[in-house]
PDB file as gemmi writes it, atoms N, CA and C in Angstrom:
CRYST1    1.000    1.000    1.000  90.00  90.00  90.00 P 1                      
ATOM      1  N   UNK A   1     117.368  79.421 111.840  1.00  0.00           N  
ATOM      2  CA  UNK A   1     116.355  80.348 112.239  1.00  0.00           C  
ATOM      3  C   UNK A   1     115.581  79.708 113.388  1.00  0.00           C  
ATOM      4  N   UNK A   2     114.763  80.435 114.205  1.00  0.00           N  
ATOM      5  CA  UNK A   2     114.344  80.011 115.725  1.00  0.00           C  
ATOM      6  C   UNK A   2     113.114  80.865 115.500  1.00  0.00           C  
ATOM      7  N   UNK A   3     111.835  80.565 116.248  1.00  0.00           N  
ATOM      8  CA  UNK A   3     110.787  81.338 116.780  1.00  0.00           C  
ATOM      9  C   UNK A   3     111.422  81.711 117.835  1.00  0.00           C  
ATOM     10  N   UNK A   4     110.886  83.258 118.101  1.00  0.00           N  
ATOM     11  CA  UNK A   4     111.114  84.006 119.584  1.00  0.00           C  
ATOM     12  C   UNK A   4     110.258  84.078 120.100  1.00  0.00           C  
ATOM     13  N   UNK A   5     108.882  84.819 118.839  1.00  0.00           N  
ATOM     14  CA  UNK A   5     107.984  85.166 119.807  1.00  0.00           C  
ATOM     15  C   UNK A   5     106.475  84.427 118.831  1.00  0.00           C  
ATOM     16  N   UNK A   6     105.201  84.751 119.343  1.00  0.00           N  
ATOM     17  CA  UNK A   6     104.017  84.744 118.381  1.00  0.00           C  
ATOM     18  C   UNK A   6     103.756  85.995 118.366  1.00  0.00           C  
ATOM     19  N   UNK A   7     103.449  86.758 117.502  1.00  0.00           N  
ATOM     20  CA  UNK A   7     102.411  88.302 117.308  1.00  0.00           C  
ATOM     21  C   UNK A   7     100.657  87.607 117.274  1.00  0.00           C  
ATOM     22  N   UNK A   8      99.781  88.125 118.383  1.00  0.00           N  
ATOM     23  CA  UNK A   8      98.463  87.267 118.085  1.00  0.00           C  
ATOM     24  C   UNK A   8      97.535  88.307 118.018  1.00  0.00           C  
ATOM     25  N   UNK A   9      97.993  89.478 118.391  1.00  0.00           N  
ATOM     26  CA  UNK A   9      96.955  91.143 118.710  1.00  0.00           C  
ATOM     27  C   UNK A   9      96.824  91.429 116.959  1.00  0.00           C  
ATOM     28  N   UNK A  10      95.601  91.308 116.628  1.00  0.00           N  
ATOM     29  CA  UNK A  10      95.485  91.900 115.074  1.00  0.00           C  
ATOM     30  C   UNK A  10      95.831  93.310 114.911  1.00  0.00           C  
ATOM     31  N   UNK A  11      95.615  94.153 116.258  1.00  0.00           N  
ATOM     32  CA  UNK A  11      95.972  95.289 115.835  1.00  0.00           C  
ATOM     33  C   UNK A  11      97.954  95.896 115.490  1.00  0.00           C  
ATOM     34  N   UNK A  12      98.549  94.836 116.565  1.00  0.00           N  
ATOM     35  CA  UNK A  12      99.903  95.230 116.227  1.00  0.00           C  
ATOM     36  C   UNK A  12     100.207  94.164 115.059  1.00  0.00           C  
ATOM     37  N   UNK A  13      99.333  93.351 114.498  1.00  0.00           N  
ATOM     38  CA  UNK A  13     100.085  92.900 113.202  1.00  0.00           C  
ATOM     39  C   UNK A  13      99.580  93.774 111.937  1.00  0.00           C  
ATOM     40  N   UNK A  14      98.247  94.465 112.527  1.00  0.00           N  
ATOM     41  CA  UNK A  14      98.196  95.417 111.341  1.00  0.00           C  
ATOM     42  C   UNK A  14      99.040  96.437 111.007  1.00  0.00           C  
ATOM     43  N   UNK A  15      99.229  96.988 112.563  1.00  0.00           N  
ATOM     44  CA  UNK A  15     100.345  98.488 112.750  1.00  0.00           C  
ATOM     45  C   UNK A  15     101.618  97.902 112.136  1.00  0.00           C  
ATOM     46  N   UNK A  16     102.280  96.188 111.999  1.00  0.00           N  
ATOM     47  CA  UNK A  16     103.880  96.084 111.208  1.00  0.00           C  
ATOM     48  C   UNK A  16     103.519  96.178 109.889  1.00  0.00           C  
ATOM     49  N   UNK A  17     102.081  95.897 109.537  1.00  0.00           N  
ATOM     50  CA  UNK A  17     102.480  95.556 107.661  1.00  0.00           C  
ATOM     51  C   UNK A  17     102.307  97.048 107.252  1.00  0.00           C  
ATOM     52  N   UNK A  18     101.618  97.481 107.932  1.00  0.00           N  
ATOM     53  CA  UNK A  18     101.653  99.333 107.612  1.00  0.00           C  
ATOM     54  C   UNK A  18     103.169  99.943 107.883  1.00  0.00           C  
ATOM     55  N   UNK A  19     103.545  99.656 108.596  1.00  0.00           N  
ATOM     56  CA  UNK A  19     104.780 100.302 108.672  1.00  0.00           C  
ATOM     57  C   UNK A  19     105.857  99.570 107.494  1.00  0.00           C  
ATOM     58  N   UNK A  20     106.030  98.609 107.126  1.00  0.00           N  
ATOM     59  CA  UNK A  20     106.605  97.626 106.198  1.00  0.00           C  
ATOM     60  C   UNK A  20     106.084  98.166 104.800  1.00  0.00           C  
ATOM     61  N   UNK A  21     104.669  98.991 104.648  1.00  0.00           N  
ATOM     62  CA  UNK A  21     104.321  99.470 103.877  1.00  0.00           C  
ATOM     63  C   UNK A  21     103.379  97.831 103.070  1.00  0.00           C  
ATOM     64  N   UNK A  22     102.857  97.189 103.973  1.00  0.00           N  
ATOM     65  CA  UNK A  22     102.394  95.962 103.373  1.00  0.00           C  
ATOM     66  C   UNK A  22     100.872  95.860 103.443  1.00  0.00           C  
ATOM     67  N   UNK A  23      99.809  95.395 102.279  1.00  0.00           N  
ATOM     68  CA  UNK A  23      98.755  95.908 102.736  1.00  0.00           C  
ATOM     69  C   UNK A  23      97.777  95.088 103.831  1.00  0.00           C  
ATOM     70  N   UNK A  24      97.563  95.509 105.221  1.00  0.00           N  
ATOM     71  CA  UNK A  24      96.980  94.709 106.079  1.00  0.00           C  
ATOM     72  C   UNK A  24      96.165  93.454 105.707  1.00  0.00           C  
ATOM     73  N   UNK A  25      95.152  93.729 104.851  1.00  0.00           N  
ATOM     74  CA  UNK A  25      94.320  92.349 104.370  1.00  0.00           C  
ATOM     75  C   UNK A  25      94.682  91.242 103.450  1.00  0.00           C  
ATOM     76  N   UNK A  26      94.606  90.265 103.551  1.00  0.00           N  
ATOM     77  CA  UNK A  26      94.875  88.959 102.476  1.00  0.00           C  
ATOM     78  C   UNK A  26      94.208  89.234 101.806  1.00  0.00           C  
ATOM     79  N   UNK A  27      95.029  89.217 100.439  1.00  0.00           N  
ATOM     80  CA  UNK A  27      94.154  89.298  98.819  1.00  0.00           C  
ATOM     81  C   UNK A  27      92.953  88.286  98.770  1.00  0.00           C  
ATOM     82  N   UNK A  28      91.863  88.405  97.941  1.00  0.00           N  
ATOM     83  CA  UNK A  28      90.850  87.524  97.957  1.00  0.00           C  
ATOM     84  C   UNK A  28      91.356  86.635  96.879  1.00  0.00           C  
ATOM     85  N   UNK A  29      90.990  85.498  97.195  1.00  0.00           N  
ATOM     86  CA  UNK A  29      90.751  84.158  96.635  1.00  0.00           C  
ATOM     87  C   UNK A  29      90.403  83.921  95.234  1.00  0.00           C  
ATOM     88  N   UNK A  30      90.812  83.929  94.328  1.00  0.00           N  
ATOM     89  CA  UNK A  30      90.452  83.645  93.219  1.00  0.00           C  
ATOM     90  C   UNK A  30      89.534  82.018  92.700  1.00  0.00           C  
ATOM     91  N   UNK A  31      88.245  82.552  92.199  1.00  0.00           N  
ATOM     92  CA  UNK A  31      87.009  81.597  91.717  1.00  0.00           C  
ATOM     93  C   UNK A  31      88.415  80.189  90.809  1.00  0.00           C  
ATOM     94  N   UNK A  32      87.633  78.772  91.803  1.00  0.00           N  
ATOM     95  CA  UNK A  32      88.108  77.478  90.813  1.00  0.00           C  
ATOM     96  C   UNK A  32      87.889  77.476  89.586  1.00  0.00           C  
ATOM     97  N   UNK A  33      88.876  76.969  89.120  1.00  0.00           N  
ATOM     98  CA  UNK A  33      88.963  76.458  87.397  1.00  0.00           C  
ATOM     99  C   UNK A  33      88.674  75.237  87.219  1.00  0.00           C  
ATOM    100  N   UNK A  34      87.882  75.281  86.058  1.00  0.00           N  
ATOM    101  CA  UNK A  34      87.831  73.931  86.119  1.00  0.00           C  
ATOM    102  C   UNK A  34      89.305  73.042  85.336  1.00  0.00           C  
ATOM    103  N   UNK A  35      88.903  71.837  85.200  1.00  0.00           N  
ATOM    104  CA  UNK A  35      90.055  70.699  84.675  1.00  0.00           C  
ATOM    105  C   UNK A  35      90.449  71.275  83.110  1.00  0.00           C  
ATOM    106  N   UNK A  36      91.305  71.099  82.510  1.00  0.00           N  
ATOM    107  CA  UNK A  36      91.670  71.143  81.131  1.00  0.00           C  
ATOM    108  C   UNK A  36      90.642  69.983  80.142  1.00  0.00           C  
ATOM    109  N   UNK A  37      89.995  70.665  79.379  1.00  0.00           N  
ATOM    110  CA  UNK A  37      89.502  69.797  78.823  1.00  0.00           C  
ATOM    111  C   UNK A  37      89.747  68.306  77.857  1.00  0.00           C  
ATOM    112  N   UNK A  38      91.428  68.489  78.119  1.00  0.00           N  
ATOM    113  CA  UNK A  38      91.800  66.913  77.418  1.00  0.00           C  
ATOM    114  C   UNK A  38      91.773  66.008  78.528  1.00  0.00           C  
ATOM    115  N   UNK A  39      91.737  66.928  79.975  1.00  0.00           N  
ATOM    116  CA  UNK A  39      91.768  65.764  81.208  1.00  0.00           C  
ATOM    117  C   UNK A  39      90.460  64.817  81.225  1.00  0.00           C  
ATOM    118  N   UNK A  40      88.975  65.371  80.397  1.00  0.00           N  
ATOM    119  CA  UNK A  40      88.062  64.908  80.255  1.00  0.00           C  
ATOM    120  C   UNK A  40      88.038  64.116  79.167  1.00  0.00           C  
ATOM    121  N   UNK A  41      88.320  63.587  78.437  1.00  0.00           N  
ATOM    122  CA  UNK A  41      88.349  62.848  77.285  1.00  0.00           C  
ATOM    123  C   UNK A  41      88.609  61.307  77.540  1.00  0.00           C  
ATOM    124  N   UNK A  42      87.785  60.142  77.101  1.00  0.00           N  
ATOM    125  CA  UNK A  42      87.928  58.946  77.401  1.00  0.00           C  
ATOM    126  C   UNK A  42      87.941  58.094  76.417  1.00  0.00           C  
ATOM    127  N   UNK A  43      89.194  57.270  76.171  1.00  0.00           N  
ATOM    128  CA  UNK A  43      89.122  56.389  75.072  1.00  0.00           C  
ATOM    129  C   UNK A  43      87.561  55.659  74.430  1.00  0.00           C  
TER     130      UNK A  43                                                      
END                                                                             
């Protein structure tokens, strides 16, 4: 596989994921977890 080109215009990368049927925005971020609580435990 090779790069040809870059796409950098937000509007024609919005117009492919619409047409791809993909939804324009990145899903949001889901809030940190914390550690498992046996990772906290000290002899």
């Amino acid at each position: 596989m090779r790069i040809v080109s870059f796409i950098t215009k937000t509007e024609t990368i919005r117009n492919i994921l619409e047409a791809v049927e993909l939804p324009p925005e990145p899903p949001r971020a889901a809030p940190a977890r914390p550690p498992p609580q046996g990772a906290l435990e000290f002899p």
